[in-house]
mmCIF file of the N, C-alpha and C atoms, coordinates in Angstrom:
data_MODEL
# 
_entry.id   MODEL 
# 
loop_
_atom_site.group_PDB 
_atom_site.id 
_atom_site.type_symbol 
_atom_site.label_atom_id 
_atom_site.label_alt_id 
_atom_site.label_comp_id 
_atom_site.label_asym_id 
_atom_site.label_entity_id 
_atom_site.label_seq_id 
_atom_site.pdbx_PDB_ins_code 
_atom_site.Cartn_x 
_atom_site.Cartn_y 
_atom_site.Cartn_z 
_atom_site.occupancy 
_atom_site.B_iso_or_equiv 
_atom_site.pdbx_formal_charge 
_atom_site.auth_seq_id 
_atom_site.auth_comp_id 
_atom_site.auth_asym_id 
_atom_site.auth_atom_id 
_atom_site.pdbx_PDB_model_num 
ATOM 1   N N  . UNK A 1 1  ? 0.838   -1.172 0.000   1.00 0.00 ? 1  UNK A N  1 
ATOM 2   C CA . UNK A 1 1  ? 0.000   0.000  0.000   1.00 0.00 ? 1  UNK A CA 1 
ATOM 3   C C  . UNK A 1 1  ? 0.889   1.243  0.000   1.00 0.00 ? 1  UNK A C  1 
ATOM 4   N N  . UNK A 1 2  ? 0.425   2.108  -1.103  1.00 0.00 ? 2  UNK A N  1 
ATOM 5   C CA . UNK A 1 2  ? 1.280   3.972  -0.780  1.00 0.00 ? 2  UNK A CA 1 
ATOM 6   C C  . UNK A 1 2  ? 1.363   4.009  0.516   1.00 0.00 ? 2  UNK A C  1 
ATOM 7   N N  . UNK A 1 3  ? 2.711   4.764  0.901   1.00 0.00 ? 3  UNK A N  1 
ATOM 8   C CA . UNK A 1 3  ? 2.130   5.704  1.564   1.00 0.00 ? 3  UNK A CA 1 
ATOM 9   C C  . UNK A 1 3  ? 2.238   6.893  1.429   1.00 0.00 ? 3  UNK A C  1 
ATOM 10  N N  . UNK A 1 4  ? 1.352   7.826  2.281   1.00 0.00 ? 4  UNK A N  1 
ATOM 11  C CA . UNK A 1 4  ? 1.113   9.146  1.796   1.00 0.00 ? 4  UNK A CA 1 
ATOM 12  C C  . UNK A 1 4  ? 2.308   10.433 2.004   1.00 0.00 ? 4  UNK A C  1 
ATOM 13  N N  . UNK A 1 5  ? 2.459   11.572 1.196   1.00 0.00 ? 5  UNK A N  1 
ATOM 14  C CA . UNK A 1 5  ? 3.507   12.077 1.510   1.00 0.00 ? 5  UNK A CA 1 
ATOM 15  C C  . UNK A 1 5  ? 3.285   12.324 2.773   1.00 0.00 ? 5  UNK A C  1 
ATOM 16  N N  . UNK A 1 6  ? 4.881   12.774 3.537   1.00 0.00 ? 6  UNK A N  1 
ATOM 17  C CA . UNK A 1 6  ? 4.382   13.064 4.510   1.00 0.00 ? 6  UNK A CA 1 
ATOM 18  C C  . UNK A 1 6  ? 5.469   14.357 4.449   1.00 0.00 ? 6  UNK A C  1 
ATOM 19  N N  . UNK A 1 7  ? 6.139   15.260 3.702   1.00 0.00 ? 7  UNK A N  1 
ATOM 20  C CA . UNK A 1 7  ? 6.428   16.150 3.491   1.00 0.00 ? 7  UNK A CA 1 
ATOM 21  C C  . UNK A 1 7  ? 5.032   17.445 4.054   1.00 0.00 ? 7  UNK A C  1 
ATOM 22  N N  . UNK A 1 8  ? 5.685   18.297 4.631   1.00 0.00 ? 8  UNK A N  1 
ATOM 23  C CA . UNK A 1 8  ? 4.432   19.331 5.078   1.00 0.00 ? 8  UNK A CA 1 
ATOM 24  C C  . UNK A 1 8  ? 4.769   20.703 3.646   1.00 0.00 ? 8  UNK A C  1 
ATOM 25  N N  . UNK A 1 9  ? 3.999   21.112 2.795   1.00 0.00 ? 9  UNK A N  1 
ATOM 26  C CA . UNK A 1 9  ? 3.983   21.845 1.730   1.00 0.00 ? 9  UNK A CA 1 
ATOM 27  C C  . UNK A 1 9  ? 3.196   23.054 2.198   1.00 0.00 ? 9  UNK A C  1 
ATOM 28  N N  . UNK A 1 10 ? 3.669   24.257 1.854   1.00 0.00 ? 10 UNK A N  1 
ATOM 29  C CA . UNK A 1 10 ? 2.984   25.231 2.676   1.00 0.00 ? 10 UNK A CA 1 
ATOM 30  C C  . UNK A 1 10 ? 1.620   25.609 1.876   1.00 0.00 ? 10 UNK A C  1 
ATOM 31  N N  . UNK A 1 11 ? 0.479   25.621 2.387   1.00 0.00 ? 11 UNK A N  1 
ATOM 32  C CA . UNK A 1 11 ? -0.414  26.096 1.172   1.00 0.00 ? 11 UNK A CA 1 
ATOM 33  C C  . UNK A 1 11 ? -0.230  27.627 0.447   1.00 0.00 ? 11 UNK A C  1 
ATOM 34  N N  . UNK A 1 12 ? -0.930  27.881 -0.256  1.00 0.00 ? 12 UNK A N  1 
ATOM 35  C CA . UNK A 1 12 ? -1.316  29.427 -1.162  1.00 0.00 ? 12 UNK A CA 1 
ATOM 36  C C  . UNK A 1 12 ? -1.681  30.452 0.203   1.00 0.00 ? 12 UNK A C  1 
ATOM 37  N N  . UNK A 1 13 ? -2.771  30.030 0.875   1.00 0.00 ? 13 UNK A N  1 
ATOM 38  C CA . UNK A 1 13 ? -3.803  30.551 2.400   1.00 0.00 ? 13 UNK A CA 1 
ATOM 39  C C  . UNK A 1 13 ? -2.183  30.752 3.114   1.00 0.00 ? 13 UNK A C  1 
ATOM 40  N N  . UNK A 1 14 ? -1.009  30.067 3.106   1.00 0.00 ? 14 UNK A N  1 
ATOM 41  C CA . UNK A 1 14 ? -0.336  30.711 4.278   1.00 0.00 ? 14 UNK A CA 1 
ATOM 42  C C  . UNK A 1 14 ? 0.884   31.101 3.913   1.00 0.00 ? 14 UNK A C  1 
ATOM 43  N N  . UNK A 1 15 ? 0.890   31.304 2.783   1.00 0.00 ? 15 UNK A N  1 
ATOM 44  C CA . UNK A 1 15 ? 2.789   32.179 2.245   1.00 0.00 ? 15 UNK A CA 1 
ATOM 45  C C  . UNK A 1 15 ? 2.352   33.634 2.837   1.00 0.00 ? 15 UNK A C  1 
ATOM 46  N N  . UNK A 1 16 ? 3.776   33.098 3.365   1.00 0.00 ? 16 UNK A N  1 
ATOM 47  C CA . UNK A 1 16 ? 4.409   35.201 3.755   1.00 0.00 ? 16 UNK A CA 1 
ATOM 48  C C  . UNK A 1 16 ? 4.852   35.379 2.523   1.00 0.00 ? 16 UNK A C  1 
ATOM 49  N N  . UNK A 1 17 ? 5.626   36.791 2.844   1.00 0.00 ? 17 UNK A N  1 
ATOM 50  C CA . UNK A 1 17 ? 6.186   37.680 2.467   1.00 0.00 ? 17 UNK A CA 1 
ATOM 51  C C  . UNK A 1 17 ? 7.423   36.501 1.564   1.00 0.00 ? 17 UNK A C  1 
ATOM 52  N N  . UNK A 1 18 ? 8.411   35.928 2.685   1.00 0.00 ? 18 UNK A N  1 
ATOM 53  C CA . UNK A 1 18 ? 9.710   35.519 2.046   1.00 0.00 ? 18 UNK A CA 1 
ATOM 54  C C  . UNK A 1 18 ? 9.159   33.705 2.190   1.00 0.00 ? 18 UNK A C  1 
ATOM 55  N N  . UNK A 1 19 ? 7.857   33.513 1.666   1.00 0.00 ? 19 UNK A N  1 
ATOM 56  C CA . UNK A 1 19 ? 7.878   32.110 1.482   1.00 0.00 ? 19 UNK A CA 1 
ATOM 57  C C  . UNK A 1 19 ? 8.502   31.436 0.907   1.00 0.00 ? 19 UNK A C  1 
ATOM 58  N N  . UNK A 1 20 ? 8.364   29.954 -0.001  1.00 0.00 ? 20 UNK A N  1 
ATOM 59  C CA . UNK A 1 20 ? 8.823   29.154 -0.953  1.00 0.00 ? 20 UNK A CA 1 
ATOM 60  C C  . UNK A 1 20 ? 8.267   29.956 -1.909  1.00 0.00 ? 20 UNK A C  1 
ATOM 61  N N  . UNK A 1 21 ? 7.406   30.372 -2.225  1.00 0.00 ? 21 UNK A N  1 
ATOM 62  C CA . UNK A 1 21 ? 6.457   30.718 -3.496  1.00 0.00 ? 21 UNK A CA 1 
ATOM 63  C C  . UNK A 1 21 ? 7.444   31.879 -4.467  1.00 0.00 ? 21 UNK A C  1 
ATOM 64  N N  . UNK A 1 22 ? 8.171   32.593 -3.502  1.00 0.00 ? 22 UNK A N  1 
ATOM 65  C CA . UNK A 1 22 ? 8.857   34.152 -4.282  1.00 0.00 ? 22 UNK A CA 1 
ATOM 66  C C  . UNK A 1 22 ? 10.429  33.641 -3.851  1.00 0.00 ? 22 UNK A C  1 
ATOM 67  N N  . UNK A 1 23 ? 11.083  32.416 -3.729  1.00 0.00 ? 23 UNK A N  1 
ATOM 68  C CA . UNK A 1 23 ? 12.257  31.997 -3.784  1.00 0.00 ? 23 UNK A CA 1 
ATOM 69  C C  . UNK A 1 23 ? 13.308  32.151 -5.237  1.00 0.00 ? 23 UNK A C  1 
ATOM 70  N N  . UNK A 1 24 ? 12.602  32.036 -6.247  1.00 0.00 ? 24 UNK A N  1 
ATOM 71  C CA . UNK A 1 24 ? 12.724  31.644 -7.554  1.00 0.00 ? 24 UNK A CA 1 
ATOM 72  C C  . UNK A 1 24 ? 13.167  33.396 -8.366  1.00 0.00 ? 24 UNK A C  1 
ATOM 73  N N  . UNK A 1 25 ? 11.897  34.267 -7.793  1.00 0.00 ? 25 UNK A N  1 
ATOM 74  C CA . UNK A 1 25 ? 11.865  35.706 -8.209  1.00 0.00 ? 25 UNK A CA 1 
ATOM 75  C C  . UNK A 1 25 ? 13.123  36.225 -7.409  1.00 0.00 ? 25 UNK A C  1 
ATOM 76  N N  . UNK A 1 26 ? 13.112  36.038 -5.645  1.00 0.00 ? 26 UNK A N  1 
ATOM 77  C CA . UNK A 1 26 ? 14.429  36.294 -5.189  1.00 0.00 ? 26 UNK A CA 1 
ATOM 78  C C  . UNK A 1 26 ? 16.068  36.327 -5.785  1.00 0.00 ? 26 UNK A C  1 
ATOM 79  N N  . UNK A 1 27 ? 15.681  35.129 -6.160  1.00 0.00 ? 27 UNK A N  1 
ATOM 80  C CA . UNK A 1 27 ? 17.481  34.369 -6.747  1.00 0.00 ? 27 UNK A CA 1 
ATOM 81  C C  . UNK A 1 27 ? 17.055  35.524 -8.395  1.00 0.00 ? 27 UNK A C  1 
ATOM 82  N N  . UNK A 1 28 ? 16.480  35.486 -8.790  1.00 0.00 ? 28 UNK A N  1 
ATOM 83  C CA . UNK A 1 28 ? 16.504  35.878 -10.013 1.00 0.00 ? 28 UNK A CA 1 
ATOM 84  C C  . UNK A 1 28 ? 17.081  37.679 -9.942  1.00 0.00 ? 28 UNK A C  1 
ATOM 85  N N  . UNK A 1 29 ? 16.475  37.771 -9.265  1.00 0.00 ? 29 UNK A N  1 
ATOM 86  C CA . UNK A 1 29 ? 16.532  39.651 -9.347  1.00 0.00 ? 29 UNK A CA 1 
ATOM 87  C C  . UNK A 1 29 ? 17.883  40.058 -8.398  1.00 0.00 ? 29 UNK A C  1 
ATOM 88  N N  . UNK A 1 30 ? 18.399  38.707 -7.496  1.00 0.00 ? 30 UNK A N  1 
ATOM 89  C CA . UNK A 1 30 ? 19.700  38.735 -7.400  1.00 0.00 ? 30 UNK A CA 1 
ATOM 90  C C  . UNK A 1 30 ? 20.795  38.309 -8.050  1.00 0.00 ? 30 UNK A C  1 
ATOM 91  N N  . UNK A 1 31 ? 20.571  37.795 -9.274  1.00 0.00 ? 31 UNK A N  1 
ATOM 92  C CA . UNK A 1 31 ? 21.080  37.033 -10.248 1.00 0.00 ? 31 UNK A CA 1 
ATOM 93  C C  . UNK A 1 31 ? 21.321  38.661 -11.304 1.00 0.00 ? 31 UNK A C  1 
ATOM 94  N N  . UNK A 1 32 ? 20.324  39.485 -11.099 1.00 0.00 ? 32 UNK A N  1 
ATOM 95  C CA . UNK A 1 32 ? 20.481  40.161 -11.919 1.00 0.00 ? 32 UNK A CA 1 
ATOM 96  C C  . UNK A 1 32 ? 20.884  41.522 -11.793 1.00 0.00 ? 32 UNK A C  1 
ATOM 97  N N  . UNK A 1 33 ? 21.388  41.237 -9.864  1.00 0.00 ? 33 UNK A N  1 
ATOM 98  C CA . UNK A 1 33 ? 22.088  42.582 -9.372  1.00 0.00 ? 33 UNK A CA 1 
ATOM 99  C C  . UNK A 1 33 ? 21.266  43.435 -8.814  1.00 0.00 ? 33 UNK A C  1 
ATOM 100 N N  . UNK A 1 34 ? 19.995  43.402 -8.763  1.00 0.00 ? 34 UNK A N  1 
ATOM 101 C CA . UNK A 1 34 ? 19.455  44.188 -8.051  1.00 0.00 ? 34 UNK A CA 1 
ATOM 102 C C  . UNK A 1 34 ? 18.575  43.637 -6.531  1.00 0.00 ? 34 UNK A C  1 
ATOM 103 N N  . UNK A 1 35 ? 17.741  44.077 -6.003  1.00 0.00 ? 35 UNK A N  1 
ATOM 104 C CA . UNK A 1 35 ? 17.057  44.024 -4.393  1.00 0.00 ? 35 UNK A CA 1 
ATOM 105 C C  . UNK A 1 35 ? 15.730  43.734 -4.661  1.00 0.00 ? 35 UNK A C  1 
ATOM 106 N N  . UNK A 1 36 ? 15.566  42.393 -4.208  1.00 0.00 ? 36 UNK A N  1 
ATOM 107 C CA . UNK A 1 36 ? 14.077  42.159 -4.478  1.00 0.00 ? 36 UNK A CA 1 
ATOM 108 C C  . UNK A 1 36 ? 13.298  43.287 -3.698  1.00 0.00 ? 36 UNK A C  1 
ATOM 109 N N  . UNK A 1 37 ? 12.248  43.685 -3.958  1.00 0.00 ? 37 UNK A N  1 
ATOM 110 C CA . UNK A 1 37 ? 11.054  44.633 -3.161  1.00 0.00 ? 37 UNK A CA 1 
ATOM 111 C C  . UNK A 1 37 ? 9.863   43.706 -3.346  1.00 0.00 ? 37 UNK A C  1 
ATOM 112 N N  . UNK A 1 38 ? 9.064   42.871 -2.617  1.00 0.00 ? 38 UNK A N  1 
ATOM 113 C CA . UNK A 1 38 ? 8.343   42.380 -2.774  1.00 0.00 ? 38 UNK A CA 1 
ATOM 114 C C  . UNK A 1 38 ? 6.800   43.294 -3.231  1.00 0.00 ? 38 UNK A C  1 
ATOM 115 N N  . UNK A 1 39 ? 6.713   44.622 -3.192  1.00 0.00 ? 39 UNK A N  1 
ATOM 116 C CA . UNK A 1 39 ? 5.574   45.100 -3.098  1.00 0.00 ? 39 UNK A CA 1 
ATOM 117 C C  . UNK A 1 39 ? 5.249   45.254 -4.913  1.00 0.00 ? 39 UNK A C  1 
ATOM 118 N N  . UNK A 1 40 ? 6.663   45.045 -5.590  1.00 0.00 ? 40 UNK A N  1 
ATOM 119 C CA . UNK A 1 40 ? 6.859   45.044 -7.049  1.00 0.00 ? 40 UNK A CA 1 
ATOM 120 C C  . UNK A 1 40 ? 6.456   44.061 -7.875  1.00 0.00 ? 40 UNK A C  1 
ATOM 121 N N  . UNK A 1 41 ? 5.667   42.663 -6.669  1.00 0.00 ? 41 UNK A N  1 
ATOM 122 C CA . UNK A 1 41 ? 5.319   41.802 -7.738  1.00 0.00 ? 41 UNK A CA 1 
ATOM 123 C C  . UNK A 1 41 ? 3.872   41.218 -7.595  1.00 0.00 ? 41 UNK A C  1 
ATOM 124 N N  . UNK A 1 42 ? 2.866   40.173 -8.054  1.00 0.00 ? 42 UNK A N  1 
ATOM 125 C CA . UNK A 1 42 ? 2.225   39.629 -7.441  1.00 0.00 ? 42 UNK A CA 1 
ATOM 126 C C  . UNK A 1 42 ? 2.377   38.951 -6.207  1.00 0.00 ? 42 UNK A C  1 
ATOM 127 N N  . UNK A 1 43 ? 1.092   39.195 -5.187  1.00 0.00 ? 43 UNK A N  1 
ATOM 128 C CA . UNK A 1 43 ? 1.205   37.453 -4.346  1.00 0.00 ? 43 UNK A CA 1 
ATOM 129 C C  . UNK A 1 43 ? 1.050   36.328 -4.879  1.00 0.00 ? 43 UNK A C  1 
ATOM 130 N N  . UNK A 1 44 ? 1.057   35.583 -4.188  1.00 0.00 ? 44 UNK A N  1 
ATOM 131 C CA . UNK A 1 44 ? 1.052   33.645 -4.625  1.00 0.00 ? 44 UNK A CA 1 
ATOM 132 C C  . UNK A 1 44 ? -0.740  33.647 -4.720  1.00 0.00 ? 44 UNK A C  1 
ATOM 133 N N  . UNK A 1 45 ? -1.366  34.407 -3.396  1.00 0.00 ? 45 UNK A N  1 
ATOM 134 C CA . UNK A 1 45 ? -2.386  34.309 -3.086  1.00 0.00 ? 45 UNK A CA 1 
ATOM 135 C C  . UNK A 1 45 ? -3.220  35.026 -3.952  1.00 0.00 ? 45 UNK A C  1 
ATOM 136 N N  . UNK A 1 46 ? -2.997  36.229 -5.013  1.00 0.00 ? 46 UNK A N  1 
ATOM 137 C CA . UNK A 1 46 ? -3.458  37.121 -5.645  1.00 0.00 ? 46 UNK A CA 1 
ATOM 138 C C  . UNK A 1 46 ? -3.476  35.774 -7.096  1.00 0.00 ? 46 UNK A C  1 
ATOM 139 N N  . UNK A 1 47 ? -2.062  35.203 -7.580  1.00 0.00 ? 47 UNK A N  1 
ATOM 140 C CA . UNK A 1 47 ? -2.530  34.615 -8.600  1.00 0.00 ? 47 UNK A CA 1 
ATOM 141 C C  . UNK A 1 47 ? -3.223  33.422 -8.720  1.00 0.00 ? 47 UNK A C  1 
ATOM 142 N N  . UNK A 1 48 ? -3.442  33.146 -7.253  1.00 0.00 ? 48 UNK A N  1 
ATOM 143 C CA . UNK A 1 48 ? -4.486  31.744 -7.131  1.00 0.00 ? 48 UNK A CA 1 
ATOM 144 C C  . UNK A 1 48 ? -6.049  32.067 -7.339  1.00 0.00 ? 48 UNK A C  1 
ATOM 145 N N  . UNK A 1 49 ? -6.390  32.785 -6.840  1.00 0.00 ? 49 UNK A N  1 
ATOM 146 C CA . UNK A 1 49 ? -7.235  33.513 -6.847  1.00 0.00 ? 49 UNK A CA 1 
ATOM 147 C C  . UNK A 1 49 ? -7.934  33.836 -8.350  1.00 0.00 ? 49 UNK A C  1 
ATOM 148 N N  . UNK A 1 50 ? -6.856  34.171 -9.088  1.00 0.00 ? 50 UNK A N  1 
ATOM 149 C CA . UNK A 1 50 ? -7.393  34.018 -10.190 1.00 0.00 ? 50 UNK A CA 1 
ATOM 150 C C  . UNK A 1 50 ? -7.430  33.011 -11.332 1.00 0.00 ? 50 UNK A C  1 
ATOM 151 N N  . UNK A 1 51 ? -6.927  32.204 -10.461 1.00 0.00 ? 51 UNK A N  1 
ATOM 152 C CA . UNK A 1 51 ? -6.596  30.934 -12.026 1.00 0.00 ? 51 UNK A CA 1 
ATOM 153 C C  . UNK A 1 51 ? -8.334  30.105 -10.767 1.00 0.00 ? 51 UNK A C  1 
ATOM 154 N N  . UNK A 1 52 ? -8.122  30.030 -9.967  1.00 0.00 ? 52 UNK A N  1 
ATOM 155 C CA . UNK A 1 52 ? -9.442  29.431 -8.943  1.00 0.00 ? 52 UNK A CA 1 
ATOM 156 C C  . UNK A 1 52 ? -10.229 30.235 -10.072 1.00 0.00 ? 52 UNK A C  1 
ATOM 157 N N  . UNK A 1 53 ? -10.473 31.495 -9.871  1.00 0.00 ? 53 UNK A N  1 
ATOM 158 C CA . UNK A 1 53 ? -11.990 32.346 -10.768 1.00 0.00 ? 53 UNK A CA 1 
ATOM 159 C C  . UNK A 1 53 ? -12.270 31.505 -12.022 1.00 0.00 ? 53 UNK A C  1 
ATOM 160 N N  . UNK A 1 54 ? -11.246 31.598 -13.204 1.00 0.00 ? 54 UNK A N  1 
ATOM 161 C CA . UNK A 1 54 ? -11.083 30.861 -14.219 1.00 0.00 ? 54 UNK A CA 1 
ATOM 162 C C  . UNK A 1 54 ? -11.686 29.257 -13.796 1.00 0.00 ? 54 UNK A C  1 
ATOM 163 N N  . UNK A 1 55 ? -11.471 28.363 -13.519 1.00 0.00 ? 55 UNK A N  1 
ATOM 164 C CA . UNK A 1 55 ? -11.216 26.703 -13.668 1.00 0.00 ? 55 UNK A CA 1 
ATOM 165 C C  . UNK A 1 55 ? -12.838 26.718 -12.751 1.00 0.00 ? 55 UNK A C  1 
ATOM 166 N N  . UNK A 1 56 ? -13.330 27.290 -12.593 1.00 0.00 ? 56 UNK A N  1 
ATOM 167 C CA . UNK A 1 56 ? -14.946 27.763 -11.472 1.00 0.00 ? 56 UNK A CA 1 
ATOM 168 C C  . UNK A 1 56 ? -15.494 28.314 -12.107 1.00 0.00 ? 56 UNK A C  1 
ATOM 169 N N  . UNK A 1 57 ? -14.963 29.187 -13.516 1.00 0.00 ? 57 UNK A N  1 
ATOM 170 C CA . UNK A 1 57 ? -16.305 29.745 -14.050 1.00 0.00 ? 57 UNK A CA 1 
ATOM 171 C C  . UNK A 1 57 ? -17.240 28.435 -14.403 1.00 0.00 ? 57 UNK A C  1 
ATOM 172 N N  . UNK A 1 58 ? -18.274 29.060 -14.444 1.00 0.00 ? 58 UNK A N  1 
ATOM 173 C CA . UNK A 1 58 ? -20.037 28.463 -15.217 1.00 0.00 ? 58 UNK A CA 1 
ATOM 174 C C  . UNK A 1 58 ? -19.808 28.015 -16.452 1.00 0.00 ? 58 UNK A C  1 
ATOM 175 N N  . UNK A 1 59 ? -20.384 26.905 -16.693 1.00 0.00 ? 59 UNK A N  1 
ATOM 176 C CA . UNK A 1 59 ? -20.210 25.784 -17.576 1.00 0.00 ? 59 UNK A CA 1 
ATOM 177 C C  . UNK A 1 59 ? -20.339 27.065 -18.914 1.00 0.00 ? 59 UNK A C  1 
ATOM 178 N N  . UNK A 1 60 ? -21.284 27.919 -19.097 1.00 0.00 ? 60 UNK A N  1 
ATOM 179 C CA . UNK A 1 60 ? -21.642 28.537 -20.175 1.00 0.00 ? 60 UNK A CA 1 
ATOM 180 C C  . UNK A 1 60 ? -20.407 29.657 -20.115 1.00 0.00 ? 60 UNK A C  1 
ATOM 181 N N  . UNK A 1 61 ? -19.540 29.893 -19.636 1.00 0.00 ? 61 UNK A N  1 
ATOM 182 C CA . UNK A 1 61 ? -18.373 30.503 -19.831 1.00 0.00 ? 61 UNK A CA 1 
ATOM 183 C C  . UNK A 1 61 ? -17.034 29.458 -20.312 1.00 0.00 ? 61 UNK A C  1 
ATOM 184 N N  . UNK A 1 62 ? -16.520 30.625 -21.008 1.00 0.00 ? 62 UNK A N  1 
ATOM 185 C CA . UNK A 1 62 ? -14.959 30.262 -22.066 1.00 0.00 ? 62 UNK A CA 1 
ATOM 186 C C  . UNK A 1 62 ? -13.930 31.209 -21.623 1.00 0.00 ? 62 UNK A C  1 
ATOM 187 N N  . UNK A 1 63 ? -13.420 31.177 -20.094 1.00 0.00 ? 63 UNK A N  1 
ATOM 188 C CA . UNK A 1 63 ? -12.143 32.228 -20.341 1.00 0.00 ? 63 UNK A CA 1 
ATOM 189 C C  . UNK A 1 63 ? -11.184 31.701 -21.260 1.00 0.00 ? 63 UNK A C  1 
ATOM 190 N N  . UNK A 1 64 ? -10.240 32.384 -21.742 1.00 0.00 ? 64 UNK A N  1 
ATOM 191 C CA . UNK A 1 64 ? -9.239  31.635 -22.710 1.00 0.00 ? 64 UNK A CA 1 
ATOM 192 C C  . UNK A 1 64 ? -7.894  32.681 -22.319 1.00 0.00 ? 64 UNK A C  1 
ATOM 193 N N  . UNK A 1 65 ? -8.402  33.628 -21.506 1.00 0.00 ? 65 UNK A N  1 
ATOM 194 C CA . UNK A 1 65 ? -6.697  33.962 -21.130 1.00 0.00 ? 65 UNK A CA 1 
ATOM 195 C C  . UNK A 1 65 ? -7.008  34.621 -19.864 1.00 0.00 ? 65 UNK A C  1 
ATOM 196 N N  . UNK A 1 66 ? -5.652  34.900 -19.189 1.00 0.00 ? 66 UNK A N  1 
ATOM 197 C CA . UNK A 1 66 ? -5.584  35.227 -17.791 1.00 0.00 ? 66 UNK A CA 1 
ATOM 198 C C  . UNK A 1 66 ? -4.122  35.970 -17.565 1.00 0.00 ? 66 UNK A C  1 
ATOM 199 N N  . UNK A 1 67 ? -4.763  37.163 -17.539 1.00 0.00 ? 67 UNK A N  1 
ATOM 200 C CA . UNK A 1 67 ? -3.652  38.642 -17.724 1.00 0.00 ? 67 UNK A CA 1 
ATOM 201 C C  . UNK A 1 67 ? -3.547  39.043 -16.483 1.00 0.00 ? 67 UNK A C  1 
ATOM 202 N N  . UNK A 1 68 ? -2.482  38.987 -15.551 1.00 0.00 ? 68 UNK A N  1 
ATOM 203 C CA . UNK A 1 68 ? -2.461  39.797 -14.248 1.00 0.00 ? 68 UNK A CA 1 
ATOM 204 C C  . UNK A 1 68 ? -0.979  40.426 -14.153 1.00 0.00 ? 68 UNK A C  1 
ATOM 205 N N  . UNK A 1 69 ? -1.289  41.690 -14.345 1.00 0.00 ? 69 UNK A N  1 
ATOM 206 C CA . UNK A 1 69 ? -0.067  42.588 -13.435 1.00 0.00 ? 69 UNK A CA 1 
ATOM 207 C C  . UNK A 1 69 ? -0.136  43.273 -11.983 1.00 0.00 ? 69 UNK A C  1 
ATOM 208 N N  . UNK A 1 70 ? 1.046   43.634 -11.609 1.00 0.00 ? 70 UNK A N  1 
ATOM 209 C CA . UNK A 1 70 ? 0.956   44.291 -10.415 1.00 0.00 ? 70 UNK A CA 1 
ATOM 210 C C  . UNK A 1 70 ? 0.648   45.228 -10.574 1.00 0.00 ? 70 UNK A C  1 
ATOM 211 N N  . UNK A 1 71 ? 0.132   46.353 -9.870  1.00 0.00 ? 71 UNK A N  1 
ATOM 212 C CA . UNK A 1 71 ? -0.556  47.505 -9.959  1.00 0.00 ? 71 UNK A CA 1 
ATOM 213 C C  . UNK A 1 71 ? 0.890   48.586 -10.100 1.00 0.00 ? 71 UNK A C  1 
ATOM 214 N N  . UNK A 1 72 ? 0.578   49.586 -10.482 1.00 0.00 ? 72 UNK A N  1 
ATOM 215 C CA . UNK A 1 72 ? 2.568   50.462 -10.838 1.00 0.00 ? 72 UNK A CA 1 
ATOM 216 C C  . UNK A 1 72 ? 2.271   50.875 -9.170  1.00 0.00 ? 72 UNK A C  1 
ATOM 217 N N  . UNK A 1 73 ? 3.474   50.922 -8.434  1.00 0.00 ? 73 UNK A N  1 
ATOM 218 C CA . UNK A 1 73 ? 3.572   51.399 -7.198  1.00 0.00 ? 73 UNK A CA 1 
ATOM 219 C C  . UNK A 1 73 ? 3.681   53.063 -7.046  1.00 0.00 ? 73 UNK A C  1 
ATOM 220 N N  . UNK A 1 74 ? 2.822   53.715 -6.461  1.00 0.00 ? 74 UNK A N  1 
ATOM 221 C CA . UNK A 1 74 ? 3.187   55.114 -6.570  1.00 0.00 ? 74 UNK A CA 1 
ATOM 222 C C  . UNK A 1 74 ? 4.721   55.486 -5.847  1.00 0.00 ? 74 UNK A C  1 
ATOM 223 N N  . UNK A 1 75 ? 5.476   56.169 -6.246  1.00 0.00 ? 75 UNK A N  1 
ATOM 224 C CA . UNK A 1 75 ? 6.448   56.712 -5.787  1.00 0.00 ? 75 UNK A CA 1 
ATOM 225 C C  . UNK A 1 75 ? 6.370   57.773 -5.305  1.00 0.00 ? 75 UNK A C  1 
ATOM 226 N N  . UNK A 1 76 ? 6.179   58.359 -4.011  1.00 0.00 ? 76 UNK A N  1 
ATOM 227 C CA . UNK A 1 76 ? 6.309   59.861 -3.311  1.00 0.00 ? 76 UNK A CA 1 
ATOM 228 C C  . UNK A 1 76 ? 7.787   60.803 -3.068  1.00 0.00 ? 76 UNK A C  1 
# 
């Protein structure tokens, strides 16, 4: 009989700030010399949210694409 993982995976509902989810964007934007700012990108939780909306629409709906940017951050 399997058995089940037993690895603990953090869900979407509980990433911080410096979760697993923005590890990848981290290394990258240090890869590329500059300082991650997290307020510069999506959450994990913002793009679940919308692929959930999508795969839940009503049988009589056809999304066929799924466009999300971050909002431009005002600078003072």
């Amino acid at each position: 009989m399997p058995q089940a993982n037993s690895r603990s995976e953090p869900s979407l509902t509980d990433c911080g700030r410096k979760s697993r989810d923005t590890d990848m964007q981290r290394d990258i934007v240090a890869f590329e010399g500059g300082e991650y700012d997290p307020s510069k990108y999506l959450r994990a939780e913002t793009v679940a949210a919308a692929v959930a909306a999508a795969v839940t629409a009503p049988a009589d709906s056809h999304p066929t694409e799924i466009v999300l940017r971050p909002r431009a951050s005002r600078r003072v």
